[in-house]
DRENBA-581710 format. One record per residue: residue number from 1; residue in three letters; chain; y negated, z negated, x of N, C-alpha, C, O, CB in turn. Coordinates in Angstrom, 2 decimals. Glycine has a CB too. Layout:
BEGIN
(NUM,'ALA','A',(Y,Z,X),(Y,Z,X),(Y,Z,X),(Y,Z,X),(Y,Z,X))
...
// end
This chain:
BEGIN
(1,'UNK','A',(-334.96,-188.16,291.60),(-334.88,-189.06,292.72),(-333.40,-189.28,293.07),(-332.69,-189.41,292.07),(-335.59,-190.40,292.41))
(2,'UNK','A',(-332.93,-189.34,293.98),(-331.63,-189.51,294.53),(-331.65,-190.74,295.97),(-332.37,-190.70,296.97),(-331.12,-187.85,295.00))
(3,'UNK','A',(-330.71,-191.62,295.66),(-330.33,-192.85,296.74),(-329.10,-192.77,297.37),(-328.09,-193.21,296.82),(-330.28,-194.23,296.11))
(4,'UNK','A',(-329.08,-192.29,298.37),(-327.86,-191.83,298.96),(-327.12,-193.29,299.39),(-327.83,-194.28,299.52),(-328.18,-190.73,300.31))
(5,'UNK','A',(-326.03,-193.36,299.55),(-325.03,-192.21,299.34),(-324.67,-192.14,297.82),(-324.91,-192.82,296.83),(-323.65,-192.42,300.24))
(6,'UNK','A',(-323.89,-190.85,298.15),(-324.00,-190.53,296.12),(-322.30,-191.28,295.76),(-321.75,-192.16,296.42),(-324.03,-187.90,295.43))
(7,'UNK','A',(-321.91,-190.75,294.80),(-320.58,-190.87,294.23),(-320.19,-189.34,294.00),(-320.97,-188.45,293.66),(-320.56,-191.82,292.83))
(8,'UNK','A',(-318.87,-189.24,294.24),(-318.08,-190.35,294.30),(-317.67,-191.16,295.58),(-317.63,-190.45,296.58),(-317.06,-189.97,293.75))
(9,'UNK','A',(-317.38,-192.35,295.77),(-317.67,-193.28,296.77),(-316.29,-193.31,297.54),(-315.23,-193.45,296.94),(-318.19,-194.71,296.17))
(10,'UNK','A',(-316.37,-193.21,298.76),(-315.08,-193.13,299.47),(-314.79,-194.74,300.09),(-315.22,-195.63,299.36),(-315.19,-191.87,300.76))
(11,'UNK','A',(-314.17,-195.14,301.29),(-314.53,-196.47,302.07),(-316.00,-196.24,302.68),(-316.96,-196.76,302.12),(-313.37,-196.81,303.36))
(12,'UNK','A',(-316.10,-195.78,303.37),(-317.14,-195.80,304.35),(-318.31,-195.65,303.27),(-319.20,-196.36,303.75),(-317.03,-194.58,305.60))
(13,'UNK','A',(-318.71,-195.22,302.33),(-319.57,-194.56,301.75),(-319.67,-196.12,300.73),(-320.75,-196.70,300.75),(-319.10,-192.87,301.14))
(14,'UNK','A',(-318.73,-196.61,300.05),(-318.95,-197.79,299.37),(-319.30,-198.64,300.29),(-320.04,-199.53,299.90),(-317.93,-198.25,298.61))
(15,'UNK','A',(-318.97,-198.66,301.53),(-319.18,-200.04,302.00),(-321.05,-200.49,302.68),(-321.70,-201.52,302.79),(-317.88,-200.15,303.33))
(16,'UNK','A',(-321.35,-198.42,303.13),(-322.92,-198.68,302.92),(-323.73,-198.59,302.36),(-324.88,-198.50,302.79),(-323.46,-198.45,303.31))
(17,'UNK','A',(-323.28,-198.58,300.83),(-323.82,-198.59,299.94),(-324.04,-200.18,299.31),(-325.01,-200.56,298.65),(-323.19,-197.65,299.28))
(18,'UNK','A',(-322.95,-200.91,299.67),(-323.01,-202.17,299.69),(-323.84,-203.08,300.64),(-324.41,-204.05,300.15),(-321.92,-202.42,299.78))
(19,'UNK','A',(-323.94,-202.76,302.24),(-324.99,-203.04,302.92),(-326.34,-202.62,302.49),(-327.23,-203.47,302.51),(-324.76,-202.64,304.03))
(20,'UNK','A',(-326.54,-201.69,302.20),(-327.98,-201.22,301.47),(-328.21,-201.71,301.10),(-329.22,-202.26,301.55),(-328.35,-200.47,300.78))
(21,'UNK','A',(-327.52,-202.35,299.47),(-327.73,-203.74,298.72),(-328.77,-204.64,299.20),(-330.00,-204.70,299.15),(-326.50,-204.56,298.75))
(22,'UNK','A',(-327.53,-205.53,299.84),(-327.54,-206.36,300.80),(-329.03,-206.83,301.48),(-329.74,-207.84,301.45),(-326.68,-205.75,301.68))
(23,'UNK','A',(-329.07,-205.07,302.31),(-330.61,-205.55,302.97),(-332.11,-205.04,302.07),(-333.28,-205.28,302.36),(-330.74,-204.71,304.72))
(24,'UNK','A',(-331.64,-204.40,301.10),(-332.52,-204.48,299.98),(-333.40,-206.00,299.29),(-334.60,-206.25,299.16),(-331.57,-203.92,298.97))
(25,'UNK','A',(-332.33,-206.66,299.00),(-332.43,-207.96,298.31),(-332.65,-208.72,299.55),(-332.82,-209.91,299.30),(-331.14,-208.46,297.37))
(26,'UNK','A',(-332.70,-208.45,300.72),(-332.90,-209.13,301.81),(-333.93,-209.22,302.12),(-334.31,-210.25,302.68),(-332.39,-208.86,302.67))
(27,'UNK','A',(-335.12,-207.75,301.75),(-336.51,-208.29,302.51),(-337.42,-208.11,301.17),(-338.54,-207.59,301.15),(-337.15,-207.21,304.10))
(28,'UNK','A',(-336.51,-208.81,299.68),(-337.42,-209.02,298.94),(-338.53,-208.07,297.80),(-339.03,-208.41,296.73),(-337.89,-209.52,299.78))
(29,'UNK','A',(-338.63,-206.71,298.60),(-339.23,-206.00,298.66),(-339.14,-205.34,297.09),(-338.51,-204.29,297.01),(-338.94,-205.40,299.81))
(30,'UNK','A',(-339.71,-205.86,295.92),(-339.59,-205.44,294.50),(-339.47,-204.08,294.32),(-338.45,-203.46,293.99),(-340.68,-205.84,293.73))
(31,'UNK','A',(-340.74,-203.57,294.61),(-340.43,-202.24,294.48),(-339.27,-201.19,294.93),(-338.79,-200.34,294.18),(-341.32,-201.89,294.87))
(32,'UNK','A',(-338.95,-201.38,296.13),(-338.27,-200.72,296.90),(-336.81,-201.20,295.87),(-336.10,-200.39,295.28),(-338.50,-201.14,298.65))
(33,'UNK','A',(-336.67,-202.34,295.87),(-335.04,-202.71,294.82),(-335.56,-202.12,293.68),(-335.42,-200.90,293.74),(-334.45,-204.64,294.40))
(34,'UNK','A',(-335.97,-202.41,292.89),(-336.29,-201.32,291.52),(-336.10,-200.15,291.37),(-335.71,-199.69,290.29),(-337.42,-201.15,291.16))
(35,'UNK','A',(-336.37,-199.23,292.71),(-336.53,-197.75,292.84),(-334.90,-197.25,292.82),(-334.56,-196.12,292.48),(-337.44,-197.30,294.38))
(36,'UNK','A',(-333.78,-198.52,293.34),(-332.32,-198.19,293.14),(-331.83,-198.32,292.25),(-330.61,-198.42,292.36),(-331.57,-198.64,293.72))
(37,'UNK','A',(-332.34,-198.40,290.98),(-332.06,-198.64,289.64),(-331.94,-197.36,288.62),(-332.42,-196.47,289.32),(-333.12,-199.53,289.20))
(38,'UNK','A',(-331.68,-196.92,287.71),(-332.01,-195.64,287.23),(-333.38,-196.37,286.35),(-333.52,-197.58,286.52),(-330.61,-194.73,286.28))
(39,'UNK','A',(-334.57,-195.50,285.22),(-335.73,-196.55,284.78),(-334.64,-196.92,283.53),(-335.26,-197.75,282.87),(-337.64,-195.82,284.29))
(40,'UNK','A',(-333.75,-196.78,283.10),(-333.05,-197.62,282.21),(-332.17,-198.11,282.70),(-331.22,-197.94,281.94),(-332.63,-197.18,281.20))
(41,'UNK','A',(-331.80,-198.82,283.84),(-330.36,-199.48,283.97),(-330.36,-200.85,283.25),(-331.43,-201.41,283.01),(-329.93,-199.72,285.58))
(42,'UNK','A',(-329.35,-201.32,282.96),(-329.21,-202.09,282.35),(-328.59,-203.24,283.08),(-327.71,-202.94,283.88),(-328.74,-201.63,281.43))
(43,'UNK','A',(-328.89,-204.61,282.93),(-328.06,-205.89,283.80),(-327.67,-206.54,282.77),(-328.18,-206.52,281.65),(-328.90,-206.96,284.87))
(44,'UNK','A',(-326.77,-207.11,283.12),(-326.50,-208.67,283.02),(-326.65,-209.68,284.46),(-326.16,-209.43,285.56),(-324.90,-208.79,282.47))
(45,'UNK','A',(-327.30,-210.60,284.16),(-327.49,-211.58,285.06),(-327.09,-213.04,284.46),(-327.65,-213.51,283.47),(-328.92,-211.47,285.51))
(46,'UNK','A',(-326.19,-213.62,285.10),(-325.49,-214.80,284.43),(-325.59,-214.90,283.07),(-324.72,-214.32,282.43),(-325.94,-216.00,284.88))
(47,'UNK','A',(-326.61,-215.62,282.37),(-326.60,-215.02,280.42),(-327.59,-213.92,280.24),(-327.61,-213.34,279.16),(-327.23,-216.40,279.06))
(48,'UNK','A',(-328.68,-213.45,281.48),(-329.95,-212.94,280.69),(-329.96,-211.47,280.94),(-330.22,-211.15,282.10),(-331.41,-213.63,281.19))
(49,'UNK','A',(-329.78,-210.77,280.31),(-329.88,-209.26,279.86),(-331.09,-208.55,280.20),(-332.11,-208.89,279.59),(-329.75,-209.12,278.39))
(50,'UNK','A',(-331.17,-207.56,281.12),(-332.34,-207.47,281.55),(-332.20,-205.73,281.37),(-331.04,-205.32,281.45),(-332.63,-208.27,283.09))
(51,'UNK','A',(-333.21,-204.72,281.13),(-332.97,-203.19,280.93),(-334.89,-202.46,281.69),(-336.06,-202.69,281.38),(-332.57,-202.84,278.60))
(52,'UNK','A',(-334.26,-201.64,282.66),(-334.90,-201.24,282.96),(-335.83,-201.72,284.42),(-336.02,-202.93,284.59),(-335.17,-201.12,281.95))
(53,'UNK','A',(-336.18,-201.10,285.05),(-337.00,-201.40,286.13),(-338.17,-202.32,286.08),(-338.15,-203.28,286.85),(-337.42,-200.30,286.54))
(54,'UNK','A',(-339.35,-202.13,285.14),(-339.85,-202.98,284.94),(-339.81,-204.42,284.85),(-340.51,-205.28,285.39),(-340.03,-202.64,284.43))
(55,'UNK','A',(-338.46,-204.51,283.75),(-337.99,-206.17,283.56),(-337.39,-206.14,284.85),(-338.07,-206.96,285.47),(-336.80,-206.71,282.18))
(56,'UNK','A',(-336.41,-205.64,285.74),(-336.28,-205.95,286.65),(-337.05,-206.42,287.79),(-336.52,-207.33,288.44),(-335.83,-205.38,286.74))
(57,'UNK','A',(-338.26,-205.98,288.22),(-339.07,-206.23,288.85),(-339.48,-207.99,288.25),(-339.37,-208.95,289.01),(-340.06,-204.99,288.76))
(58,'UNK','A',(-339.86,-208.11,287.00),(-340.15,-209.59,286.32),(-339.05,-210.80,286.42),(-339.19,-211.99,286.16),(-340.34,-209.35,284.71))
(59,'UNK','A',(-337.62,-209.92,287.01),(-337.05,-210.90,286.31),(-336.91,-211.62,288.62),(-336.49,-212.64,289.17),(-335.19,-210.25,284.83))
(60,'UNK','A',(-337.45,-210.52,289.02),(-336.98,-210.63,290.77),(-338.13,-211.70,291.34),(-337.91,-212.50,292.26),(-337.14,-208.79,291.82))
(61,'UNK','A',(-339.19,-211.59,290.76),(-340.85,-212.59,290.90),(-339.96,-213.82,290.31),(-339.69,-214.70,291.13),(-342.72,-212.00,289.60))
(62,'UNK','A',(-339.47,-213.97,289.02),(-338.90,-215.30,288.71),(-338.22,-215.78,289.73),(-338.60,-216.79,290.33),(-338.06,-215.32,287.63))
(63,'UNK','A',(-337.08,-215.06,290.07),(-335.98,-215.31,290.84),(-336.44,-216.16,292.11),(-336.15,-217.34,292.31),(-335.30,-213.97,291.21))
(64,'UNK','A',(-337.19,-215.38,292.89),(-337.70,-215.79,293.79),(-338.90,-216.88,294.15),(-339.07,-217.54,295.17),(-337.82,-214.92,294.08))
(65,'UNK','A',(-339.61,-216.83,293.03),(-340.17,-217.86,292.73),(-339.91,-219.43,292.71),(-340.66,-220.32,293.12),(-340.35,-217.55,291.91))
(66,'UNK','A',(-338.46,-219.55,292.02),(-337.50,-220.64,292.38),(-336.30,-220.93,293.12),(-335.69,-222.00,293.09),(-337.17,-220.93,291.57))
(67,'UNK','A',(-335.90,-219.61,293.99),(-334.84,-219.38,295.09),(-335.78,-219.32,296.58),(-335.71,-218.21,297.11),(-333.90,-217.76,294.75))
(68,'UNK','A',(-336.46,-220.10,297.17),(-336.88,-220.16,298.24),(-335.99,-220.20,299.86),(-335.27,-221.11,300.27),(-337.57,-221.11,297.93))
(69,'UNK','A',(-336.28,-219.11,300.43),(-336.03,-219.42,301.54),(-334.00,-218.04,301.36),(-332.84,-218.26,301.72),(-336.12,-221.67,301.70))
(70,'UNK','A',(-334.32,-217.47,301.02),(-333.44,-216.63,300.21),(-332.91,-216.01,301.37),(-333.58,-215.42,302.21),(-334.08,-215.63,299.07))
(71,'UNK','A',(-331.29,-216.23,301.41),(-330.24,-215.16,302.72),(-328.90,-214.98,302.02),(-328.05,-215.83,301.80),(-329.79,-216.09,304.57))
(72,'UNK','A',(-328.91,-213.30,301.63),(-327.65,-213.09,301.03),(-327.04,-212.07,301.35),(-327.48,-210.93,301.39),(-327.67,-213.06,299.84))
(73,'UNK','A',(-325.46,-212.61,301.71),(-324.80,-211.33,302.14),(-323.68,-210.90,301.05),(-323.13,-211.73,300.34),(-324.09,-211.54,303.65))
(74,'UNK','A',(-323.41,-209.50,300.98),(-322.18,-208.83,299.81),(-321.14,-208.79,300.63),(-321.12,-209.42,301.69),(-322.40,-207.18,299.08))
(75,'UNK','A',(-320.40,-208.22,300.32),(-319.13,-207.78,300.59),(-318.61,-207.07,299.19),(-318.77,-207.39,298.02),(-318.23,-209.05,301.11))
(76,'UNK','A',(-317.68,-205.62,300.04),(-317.28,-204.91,299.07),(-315.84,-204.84,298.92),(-314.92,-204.51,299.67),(-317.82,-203.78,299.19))
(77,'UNK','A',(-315.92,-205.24,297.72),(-314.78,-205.61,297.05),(-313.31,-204.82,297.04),(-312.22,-204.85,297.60),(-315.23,-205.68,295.83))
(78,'UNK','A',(-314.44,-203.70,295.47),(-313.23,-202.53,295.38),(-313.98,-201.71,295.14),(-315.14,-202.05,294.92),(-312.00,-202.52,294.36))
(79,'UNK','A',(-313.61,-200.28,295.09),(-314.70,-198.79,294.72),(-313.65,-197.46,294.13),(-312.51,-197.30,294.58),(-315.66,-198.06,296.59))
(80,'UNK','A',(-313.99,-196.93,293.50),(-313.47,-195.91,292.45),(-314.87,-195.36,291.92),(-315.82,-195.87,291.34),(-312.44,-196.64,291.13))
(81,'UNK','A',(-314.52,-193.96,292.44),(-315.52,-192.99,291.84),(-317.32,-193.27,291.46),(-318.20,-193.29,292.32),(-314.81,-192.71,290.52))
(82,'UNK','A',(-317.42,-193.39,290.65),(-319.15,-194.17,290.86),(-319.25,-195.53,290.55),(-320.37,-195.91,290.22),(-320.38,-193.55,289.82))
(83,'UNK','A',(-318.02,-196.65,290.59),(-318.06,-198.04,290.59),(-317.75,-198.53,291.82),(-317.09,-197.92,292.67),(-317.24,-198.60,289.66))
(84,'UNK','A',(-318.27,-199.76,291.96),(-318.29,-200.46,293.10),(-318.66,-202.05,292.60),(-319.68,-202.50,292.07),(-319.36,-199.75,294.14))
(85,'UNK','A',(-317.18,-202.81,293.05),(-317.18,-204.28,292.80),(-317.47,-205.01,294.32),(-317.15,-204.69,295.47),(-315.61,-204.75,292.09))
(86,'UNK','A',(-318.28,-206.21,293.72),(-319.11,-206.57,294.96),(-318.72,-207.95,294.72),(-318.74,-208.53,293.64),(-320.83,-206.20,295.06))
(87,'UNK','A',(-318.32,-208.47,295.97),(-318.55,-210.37,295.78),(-320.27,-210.53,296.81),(-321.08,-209.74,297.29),(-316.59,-211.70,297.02))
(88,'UNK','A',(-320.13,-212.04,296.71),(-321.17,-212.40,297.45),(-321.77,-213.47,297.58),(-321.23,-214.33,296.88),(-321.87,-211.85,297.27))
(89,'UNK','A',(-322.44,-213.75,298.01),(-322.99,-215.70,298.48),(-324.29,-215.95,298.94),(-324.41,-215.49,300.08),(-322.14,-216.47,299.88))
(90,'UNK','A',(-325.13,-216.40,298.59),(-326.45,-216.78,298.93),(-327.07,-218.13,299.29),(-326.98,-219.05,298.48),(-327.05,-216.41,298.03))
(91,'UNK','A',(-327.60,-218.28,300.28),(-328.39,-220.02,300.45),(-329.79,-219.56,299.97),(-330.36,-218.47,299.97),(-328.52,-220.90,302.43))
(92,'UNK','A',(-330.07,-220.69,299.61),(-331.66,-221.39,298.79),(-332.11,-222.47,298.73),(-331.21,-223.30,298.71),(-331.83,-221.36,297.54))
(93,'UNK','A',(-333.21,-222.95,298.69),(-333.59,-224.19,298.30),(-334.66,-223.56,297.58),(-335.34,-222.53,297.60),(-333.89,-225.33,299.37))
(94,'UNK','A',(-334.42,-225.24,296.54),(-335.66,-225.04,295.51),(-336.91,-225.65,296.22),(-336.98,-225.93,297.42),(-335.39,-225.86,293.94))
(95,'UNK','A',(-338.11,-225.85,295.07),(-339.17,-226.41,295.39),(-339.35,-228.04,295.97),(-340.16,-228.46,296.80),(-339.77,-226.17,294.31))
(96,'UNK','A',(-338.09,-228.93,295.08),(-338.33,-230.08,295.89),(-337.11,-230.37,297.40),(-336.63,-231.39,297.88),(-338.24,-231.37,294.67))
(97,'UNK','A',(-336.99,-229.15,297.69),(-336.03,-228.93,299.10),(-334.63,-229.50,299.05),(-334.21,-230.25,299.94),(-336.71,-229.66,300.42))
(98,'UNK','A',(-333.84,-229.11,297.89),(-332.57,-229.36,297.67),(-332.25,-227.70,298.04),(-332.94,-226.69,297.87),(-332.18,-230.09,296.05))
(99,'UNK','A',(-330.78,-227.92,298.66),(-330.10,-226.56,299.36),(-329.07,-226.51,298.44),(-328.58,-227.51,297.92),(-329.53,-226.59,301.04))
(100,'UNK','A',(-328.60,-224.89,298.16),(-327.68,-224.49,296.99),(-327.28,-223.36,297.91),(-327.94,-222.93,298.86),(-328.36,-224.11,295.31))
(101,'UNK','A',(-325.47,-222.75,297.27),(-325.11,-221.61,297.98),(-324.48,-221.16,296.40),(-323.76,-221.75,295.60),(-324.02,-221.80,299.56))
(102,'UNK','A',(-325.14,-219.78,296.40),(-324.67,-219.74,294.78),(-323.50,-218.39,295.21),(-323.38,-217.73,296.24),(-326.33,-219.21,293.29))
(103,'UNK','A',(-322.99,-218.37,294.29),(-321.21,-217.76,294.61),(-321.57,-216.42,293.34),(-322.46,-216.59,292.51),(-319.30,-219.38,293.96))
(104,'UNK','A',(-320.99,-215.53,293.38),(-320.80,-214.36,292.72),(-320.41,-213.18,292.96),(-320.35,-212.66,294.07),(-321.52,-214.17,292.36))
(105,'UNK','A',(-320.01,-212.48,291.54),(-319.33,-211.04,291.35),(-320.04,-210.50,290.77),(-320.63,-211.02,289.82),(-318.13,-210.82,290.73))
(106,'UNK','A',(-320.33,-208.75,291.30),(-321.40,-207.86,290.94),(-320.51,-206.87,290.85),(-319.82,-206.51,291.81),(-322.66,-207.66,291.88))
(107,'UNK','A',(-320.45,-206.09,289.14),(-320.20,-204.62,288.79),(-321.13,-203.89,288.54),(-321.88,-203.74,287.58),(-319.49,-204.39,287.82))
(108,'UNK','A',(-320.96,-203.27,289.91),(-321.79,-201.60,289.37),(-321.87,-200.50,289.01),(-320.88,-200.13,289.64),(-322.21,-201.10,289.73))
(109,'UNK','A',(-322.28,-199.36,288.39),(-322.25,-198.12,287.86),(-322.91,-197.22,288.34),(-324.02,-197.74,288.24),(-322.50,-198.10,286.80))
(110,'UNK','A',(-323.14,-195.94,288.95),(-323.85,-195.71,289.32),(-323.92,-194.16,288.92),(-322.85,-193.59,288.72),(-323.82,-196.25,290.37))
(111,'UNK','A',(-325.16,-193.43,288.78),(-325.14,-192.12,288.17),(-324.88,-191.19,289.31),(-324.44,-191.55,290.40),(-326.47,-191.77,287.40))
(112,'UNK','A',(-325.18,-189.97,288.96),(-324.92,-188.75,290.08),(-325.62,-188.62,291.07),(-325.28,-188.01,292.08),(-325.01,-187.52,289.65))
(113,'UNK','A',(-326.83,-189.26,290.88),(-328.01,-189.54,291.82),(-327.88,-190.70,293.02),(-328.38,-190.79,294.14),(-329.19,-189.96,290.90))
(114,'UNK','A',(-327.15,-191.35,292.41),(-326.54,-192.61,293.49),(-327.58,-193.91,293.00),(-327.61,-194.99,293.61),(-326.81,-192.13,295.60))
(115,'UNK','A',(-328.24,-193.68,292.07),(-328.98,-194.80,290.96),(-327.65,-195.58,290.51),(-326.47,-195.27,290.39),(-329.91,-193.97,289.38))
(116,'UNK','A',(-328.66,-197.11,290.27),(-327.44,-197.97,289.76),(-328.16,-198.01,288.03),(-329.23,-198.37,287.54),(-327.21,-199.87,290.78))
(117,'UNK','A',(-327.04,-197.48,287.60),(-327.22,-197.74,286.07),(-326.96,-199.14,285.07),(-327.62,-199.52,284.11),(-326.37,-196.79,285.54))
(118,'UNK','A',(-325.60,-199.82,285.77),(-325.05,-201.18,285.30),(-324.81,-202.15,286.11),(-323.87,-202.32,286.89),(-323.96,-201.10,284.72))
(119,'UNK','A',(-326.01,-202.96,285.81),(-325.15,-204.20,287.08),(-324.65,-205.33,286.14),(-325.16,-205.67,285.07),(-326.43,-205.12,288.52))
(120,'UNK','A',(-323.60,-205.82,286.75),(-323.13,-206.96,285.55),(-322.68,-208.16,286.63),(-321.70,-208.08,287.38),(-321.56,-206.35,284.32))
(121,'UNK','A',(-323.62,-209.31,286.55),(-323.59,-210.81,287.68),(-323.07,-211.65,287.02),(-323.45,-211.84,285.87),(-324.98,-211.56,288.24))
(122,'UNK','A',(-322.38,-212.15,287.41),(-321.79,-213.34,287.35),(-321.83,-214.55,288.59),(-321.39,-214.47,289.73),(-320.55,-212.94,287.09))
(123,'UNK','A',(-322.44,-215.58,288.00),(-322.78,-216.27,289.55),(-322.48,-217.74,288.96),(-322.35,-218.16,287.80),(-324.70,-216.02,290.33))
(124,'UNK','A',(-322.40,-218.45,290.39),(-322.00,-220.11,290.26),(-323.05,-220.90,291.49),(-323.25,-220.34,292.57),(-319.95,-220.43,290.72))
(125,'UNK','A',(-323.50,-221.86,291.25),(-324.45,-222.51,292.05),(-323.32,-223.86,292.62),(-322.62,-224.63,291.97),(-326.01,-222.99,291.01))
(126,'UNK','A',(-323.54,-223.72,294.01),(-323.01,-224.91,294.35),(-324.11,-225.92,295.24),(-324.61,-225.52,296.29),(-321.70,-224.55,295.13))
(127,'UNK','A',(-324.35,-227.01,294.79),(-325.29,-227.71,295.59),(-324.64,-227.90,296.71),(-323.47,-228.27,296.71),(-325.80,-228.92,295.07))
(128,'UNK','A',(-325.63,-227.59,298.30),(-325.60,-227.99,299.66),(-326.19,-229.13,300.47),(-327.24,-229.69,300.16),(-325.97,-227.12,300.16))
(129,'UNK','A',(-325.60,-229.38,301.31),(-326.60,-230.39,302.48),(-326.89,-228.91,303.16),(-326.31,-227.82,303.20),(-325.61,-231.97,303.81))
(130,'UNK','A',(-328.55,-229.68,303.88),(-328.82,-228.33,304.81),(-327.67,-228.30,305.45),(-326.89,-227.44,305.05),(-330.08,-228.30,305.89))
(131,'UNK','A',(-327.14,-229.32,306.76),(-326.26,-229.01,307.20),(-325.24,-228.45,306.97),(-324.52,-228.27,307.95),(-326.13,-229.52,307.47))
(132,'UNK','A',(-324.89,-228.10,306.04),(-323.71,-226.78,305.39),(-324.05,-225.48,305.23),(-323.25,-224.56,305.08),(-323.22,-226.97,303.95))
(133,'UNK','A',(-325.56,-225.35,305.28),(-325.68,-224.05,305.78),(-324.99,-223.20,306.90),(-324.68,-223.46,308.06),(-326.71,-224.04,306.04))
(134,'UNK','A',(-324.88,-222.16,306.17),(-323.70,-221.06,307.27),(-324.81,-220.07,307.32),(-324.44,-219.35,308.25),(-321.82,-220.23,306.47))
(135,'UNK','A',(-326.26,-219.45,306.77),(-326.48,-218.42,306.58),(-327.98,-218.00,307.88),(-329.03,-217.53,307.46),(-326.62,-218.40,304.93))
(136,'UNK','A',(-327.81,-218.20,308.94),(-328.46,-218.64,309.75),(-328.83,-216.93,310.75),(-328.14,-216.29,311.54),(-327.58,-220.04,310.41))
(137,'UNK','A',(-330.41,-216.71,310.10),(-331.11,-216.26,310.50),(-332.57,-215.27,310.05),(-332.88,-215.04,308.88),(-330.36,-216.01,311.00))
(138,'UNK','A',(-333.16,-214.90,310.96),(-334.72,-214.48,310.48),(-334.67,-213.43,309.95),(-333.66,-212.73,309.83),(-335.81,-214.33,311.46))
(139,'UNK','A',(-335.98,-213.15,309.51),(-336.20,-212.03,309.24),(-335.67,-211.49,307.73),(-335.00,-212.22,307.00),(-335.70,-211.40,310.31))
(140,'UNK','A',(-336.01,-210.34,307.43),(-335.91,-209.76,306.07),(-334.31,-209.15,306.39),(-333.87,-208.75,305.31),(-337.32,-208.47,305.65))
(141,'UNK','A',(-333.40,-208.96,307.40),(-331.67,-208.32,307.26),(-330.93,-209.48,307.89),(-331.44,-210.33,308.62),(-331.23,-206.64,308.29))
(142,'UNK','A',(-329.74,-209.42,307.55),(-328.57,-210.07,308.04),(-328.57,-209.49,309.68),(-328.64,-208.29,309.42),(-327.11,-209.63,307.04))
(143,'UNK','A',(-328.56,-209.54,310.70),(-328.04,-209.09,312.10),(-326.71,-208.33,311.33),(-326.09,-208.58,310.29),(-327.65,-210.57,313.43))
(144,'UNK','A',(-326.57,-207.20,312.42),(-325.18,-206.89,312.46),(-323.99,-208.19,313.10),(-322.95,-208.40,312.47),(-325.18,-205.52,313.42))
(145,'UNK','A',(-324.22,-208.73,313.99),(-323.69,-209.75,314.40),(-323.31,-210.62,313.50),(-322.11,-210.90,313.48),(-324.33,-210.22,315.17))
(146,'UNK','A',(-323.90,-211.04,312.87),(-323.48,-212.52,312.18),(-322.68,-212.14,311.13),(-322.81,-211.22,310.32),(-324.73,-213.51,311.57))
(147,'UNK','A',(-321.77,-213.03,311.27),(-320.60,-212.95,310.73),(-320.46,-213.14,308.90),(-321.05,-214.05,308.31),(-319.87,-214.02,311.56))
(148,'UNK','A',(-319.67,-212.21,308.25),(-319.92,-212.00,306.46),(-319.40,-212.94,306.07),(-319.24,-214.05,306.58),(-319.33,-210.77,305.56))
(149,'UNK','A',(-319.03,-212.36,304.86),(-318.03,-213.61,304.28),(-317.12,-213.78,304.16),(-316.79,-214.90,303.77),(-317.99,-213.99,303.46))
(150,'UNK','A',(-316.25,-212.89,304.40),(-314.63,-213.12,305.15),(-314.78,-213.79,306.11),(-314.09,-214.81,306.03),(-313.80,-211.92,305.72))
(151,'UNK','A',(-315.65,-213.71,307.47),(-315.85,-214.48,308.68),(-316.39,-215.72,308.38),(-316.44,-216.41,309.39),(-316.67,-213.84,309.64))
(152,'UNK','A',(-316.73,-216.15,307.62),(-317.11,-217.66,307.46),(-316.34,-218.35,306.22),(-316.61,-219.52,305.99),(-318.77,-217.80,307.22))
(153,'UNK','A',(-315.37,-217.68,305.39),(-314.32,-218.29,305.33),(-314.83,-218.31,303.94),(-314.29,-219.14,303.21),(-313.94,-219.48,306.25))
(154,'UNK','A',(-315.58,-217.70,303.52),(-316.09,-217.84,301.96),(-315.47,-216.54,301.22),(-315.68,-216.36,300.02),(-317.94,-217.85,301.81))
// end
């Protein structure tokens, strides 16, 4: 199986590889994010260690389960050969409708296939008023229009 684009990663080539991300985790879609994984990649996610597609898929039902209402955009950082450093920012509310924008850095690895082998998260939750929402709009992608996170100052 191969997920284009491959490595080694140039600008243009990291940066849609980073949108891919992006609108991957955007419409939710388990399977389809799993399938960009190699079946052993390995995570870190803030403390919890996760290997393989399967747990990945378990750990994305959790996720979402208590991240309601989910809009996240990347931005690419830096890129060298089959790595690619990612920042990024997400709005949520939980179940009793408190709003959060959680902050983070994503290292990735990626094989010859353009599979991600290592992701390593690091994330920070900051509680919101709705009204501080910046992440404003429908649907399962970001618009090309609306502005990232350099443009909104994050």
């Amino acid at each position: 199986m191969s997920r284009p684009p491959l490595p080694p990663f140039d600008s243009e080539t990291a940066r849609l590889k980073v949108r891919l991300a992006e609108d991957a985790w955007n419409s939710q879609d388990l399977e389809k994010i799993a399938q960009a994984y190699t079946s052993d990649s390995k995570w870190r996610n803030r403390s919890e260690f996760i290997t393989g597609r399967e747990e990945i898929v378990s750990f994305l039902i959790r996720k979402w389960e208590g991240e309601q209402d989910y809009r996240l955009i990347k931005e690419l950082w830096a890129f060298r050969e089959n790595r690619i450093a990612v920042r990024f920012a997400y709005e949520w509310q939980d179940g009793m409708g408190h709003w959060f924008r959680s902050h983070g850095n994503e290292n990735w690895e990626f094989d010859d296939n353009g599979l991600m082998r290592y992701r390593m998260a690091s994330i920070n939750n900051q509680s919101i008023l709705v009204t501080d929402r910046l992440f404003h709009w429908t649907g399962n992608r970001r618009p090309d229009e609306h502005p990232g996170l350099s443009e909104l100052g994050l």
